[in-house]
N, C-alpha and C positions, 0 to 999 in steps of 0.2 A: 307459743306454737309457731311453726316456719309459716313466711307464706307462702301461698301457692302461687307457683311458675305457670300452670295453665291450666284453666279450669274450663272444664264442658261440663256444659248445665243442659239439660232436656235433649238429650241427642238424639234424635228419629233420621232414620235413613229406610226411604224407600226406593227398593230399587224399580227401574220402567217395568218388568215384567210383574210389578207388584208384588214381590219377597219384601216384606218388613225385616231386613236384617237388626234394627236398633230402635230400641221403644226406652223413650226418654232415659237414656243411660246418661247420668253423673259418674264425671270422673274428673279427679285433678292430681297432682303432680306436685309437692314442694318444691323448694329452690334446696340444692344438696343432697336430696336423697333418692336411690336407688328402690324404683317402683315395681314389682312383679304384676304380671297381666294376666291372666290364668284365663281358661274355659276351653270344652271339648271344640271340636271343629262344628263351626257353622253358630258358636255361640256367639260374634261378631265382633273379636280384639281385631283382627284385621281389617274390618269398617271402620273401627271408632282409630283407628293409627291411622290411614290412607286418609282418614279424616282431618286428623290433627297435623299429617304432613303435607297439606295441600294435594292430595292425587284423587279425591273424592269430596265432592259439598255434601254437608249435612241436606237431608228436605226439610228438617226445621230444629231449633235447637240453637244454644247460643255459645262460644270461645271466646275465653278472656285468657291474654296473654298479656302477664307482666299486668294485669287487674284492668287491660282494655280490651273493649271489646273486638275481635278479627274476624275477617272471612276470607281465608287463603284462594285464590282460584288457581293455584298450580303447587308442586314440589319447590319451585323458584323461588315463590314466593314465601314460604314457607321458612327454607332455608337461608333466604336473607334478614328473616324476622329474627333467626334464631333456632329452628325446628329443623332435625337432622336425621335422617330413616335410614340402617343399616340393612337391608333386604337378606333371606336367605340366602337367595341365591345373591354371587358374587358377579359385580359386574367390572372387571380385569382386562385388560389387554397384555395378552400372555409374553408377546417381545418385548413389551415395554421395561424398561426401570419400575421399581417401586417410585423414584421421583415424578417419572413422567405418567403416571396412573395419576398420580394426587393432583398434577398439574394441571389436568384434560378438563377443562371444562372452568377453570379456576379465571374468572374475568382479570382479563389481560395480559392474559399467556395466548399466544398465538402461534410459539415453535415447539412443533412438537416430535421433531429430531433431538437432538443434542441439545437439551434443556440448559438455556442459557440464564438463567430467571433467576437468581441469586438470592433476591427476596423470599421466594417460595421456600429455598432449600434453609435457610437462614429460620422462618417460620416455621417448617415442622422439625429441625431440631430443636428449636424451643418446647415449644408441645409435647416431642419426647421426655427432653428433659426432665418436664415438669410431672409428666403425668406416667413415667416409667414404659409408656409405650413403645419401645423399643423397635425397629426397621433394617434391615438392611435396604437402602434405597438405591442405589447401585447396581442391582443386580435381576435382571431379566423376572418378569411375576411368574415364568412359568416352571423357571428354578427355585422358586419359593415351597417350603413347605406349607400346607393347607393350614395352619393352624397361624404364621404370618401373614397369610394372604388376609386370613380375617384381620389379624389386625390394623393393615394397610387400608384397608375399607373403613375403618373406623377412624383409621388418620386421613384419611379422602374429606372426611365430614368434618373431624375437628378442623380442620384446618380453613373453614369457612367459618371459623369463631362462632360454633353452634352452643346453645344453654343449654338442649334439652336436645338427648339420641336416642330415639327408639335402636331397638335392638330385635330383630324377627328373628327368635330360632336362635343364637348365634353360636351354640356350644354341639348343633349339630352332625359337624362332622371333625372336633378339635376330641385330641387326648385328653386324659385325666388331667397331667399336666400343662398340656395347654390352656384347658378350661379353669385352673387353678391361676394361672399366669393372667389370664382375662379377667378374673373374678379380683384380683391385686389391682388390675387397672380401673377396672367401674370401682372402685373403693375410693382409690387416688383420683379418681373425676369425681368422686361426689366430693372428697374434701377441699376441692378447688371449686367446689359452688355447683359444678355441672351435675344437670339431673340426668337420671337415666330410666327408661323405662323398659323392660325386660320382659318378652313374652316367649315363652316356654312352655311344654309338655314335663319337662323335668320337675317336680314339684320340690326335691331334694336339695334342687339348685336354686330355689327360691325359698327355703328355708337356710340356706345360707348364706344367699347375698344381698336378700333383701331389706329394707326398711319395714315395707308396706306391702299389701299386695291387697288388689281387686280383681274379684272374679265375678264373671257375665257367664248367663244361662240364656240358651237360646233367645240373644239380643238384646237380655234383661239384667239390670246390674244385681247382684246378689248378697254382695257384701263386699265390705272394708276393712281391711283388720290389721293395727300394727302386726309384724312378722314375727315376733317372741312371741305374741298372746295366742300363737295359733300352731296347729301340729301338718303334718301330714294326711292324717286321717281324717281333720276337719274339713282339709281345704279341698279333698280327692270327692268326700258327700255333697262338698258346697257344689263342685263344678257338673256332677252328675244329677242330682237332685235327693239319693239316696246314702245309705249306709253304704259303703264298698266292705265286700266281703272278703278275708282274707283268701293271700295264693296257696293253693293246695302246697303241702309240703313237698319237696322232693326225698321221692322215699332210695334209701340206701339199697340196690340188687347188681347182682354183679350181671354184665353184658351176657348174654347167647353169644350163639355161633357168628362167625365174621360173615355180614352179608355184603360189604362193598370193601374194596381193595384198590389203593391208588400209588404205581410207584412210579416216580420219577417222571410226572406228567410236566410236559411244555405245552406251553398255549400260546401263539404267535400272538403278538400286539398288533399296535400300529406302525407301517415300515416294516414290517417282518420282526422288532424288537421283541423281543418275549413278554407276557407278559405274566405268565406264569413260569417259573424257572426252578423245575426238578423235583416238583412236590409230591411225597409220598404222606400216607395215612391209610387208617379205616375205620370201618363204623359198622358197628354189630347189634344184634338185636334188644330189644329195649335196652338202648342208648340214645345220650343226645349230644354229638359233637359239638363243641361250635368253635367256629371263626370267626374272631375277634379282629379288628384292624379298622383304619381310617378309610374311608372312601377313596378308589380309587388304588390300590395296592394290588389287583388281579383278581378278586372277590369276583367279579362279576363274569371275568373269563375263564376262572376256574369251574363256576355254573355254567355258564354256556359250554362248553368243552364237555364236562359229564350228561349235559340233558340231549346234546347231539347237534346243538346249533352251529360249532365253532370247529374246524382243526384241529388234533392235535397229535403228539408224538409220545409214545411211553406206556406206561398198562393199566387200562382200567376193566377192574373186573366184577359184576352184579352177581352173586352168587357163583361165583367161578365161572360166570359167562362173560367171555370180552365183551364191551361195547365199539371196539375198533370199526370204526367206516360207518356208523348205525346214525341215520337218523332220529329224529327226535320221538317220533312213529314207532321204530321199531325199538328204540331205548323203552318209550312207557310200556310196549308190550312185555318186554322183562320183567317188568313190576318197580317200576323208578317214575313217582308222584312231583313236582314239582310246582313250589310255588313262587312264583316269579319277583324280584323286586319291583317292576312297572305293572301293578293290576291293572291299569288302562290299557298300556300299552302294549302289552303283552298278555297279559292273564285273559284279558276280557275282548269280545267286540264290543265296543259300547252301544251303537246303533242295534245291533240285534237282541234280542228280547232272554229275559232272564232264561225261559226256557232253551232257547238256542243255546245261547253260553253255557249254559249245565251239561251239555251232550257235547262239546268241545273237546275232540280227540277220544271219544270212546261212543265212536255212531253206531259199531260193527251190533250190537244187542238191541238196537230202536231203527233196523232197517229191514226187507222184505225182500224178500227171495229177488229181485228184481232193482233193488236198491232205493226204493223209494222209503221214506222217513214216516213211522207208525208214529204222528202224532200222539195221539190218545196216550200210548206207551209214555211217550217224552214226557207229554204232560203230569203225566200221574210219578213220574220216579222225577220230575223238577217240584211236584208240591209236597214229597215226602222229604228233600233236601232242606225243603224251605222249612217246614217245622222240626228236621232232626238238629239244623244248624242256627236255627233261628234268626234268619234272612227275614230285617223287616221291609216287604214290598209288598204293595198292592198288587200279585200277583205273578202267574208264570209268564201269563201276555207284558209285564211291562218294560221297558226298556232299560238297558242294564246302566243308561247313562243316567236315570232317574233315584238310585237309588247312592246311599249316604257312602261314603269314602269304605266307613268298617263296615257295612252291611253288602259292596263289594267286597273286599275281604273273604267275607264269610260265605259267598258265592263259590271265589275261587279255590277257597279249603275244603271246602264241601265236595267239588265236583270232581278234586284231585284225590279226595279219601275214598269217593265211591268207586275208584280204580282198584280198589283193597291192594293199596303197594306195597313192595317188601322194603322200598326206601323212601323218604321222603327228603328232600332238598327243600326247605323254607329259608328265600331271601329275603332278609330284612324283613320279616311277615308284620313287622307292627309300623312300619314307617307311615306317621305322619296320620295315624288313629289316637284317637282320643284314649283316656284312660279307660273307658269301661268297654270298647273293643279292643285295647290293650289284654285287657283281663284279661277277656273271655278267648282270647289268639293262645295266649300263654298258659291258658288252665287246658285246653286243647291238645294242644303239643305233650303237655307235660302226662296229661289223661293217656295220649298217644303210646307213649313214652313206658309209660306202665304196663300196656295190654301189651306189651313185646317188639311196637314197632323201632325200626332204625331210623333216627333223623339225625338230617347234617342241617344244623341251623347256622348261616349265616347273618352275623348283625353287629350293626356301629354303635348298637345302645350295649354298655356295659352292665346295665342294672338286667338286663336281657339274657344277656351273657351266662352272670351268675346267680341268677332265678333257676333258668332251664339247664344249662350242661352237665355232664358229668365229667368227660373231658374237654380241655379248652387247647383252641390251637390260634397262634398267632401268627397275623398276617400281614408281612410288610416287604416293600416293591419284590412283589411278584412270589416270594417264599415266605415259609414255615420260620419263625424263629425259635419254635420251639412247640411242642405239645406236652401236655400236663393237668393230671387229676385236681379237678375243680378246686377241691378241698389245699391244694399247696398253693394254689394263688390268691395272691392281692389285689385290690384295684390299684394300686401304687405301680404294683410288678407289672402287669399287666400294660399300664399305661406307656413304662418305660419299654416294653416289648412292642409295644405296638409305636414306638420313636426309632423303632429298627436295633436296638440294646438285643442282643443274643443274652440266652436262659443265665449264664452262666455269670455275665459282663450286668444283670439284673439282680442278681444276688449279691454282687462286690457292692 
């Protein structure tokens, strides 16, 4: 049996407002192998990591690194030890080199113009070499493609000769092939001795590149399990506490009539550069489009442009009604529901109370000849939302910043369906929900889907993709590379369509 590279033994972590995120959670790590970290949000992988990479003390609980015992009081220190934290988000300096990212912060580099440090550059080409990692480091991070940049982050870390990389999320916003090219390199670090520990939502991905994988239930470890002796359906009951039920099938009907029309829409970027560039499509009745693409290819100004936020030039048309010049106001009065990718930011006010947020752009039926707001009214059509969508909150009074990531969600789905719209725009509707507000988002849509409505889903999860679509449209800098019935795509095709490979140049 391997040993173990770092072991936490009774990990309790409370925080000052007295949230017990970690009740004596064991967990440890061999030397070579690749860890999966599993549980829904709030189950505490991200306590017991911040933990392990110095950016949190445990309040009691004990770390053995390399079979002694530590107590990291910083990232610093951690990282010197050997502990090395890949963050979701990317922390990049967009002018820089790839060399000069790795270099920043690297003890005894102090030019950070024209990187003169020959050791450094000497150092992560070895590293590449060895571990397939491959860089262009030369060349500006912000001309990098996103699926590079990940990797340059992950040469940030090795390159302070780390044993052990947590990894948060890291296939989030990378292609099929991307995520295939990352999954060759965690293989070639663990055969070079480096552990890795992997935490994801993708369970798919964890049945494929892992060893081992431990899953934590609200702060409680729940089990252990080599990665062959366990399935997908195991590990989806383990992190929930129950059986998961399967997804409604998607049943085979041909579309109604065209309710949205899009030809040759521009969406100005940043600078005036476009950031949508000539897009046509449409979407008709019980269908479900989706747009497929990496973060960051016009997805998000292609929504803002149709919901009335954004500028733009060319024809969009709701049931053969323009929206040309129309605010956002008078866009949802045509019957166009929107669910936002930012539920905080956008979707919700968080400070104002579930009920408030429920009547969010549709006050005109909960006001009084005089304009004042018929409570009573609000109140009673916010607690039939909360049991038709099953919003768990203590109530209409409580505040919307008090309730779970999916259980916002299902606020903002809720109060965009009781608009009874003729379309529905869902961005990214599952980002960063657990599997069983995963679900229930996607049996939603799909239930949606069947009674007749139109929805344009957009989403960077492929398993998302080809759950719900009937047709799939792909998205990369700023256009369409193609649209096509669900049923003629691969995740392979797909992937390559979404690396900018036009339909045709994806089938050679």
């Amino acid at each position: 049996m391997a040993e173990n590279l770092i072991e936490a033994r009774k990990i309790t972590k409370v925080y000052p407002d007295g949230t017990q995120a970690l009740f004596e959670v064991d967990f440890a790590v061999q030397a070579g192998e690749v860890h999966g970290l599993l549980g829904e949000n709030g189950a505490g992988k991200s306590t017991l990591t911040k933990i392990l990479s110095g950016l949190l003390s445990p309040t009691s609980g004990t770390i053995l690194w390399k079979g002694k015992k530590v107590r990291f009081g910083s990232p610093r220190e951690a990282l010197k030890a050997g502990i090395g934290m890949v963050h979701q988000h990317f922390a990049l300096v967009g002018p820089y080199t790839g060399l000069e990212n790795i270099a920043l912060g690297a003890e005894g580099v102090r030019i950070l113009g024209p990187v003169r440090t020959r050791w450094i550059g000497k150092k992560v080409e070895n590293i590449m070499d060895r571990s397939g990692l491959r860089v262009p480091l030369d060349v500006p991070v912000e001309d990098l493609p996103v699926g590079v940049q990940q990797r340059l982050e992950i040469l940030k870390v090795l390159v302070r000769e780390v044993e052990l990389l947590i990894l948060d999320e890291p296939t989030a916003v990378l292609t099929p092939q991307e995520v295939d090219e990352l999954f060759s390199v965690l293989r070639s670090l663990a055969s070079l001795g480096k552990s890795v520990v992997l935490i994801t939502h993708k369970l798919r991905e964890v049945l494929e590149v892992t060893d081992r994988v431990t899953v934590l239930r609200h702060g409680k470890l729940v089990t252990v399990r080599p990665t062959r002796e366990t399935s997908l359906e195991e590990l989806a009951s383990s992190m929930v506490g129950r059986e998961m039920p399967r997804m409604r099938g998607r049943t085979n009907r041909s579309g109604g009539k065209e309710v949205l029309r899009v030809e040759n829409l521009v969406v100005p970027g940043v600078g005036g550069k476009p950031a949508v560039r000539g897009v046509s499509f449409s979407v008709h009745e019980g269908e479900i489009l989706g747009v497929a693409g990496v973060q960051g290819n016009g997805q998000t100004e292609l929504v803002e442009a149709m919901v009335g936020l954004r500028p733009w030039t060319g024809k969009v048309e709701l049931n053969g009604k323009s929206l040309a010049g129309l605010g956002p106001a008078q866009v949802a009065a045509l019957g166009l529901a929107h669910i936002p990718e930012d539920r905080q930011g956008m979707g919700l006010i968080l400070p104002f109370s579930v009920a408030e947020n429920a009547v969010l752009g549709k006050l005109r039926p909960f006001t009084d000849r005089v304009g004042g707001l018929r409570w009573r009214k609000i109140f009673r059509s916010t607690a039939d939302l909360i049991q038709r969508f099953s919003v768990q909150t203590s109530g209409p009074r409580a505040q919307a910043r008090s309730l779970s990531g999916g259980n916002q969600q299902r606020l903002v789905v809720g109060r965009e369906l009781s608009k009874a719209p003729e379309l529905l725009i869902a961005n990214q509707p599952t980002r960063g929900l657990d599997i069983a507000a995963t679900h229930y988002i996607r049996e939603t849509l799909l239930k949606l889907r069947d009674e007749g409505l139109a929805l344009l889903l957009i989403s960077a999860d492929l398993d998302e993709i080809f759950e719900l679509s009937d047709r799939v449209a792909v998205m990369y800098n700023g256009t369409f590379t193609g649209i096509s019935p669900v049923e003629k795509l691969d995740r392979e095709r797909v992937g390559l369509l979404m690396g900018g490979l036009t339909f045709e140049e994806a089938r050679g």
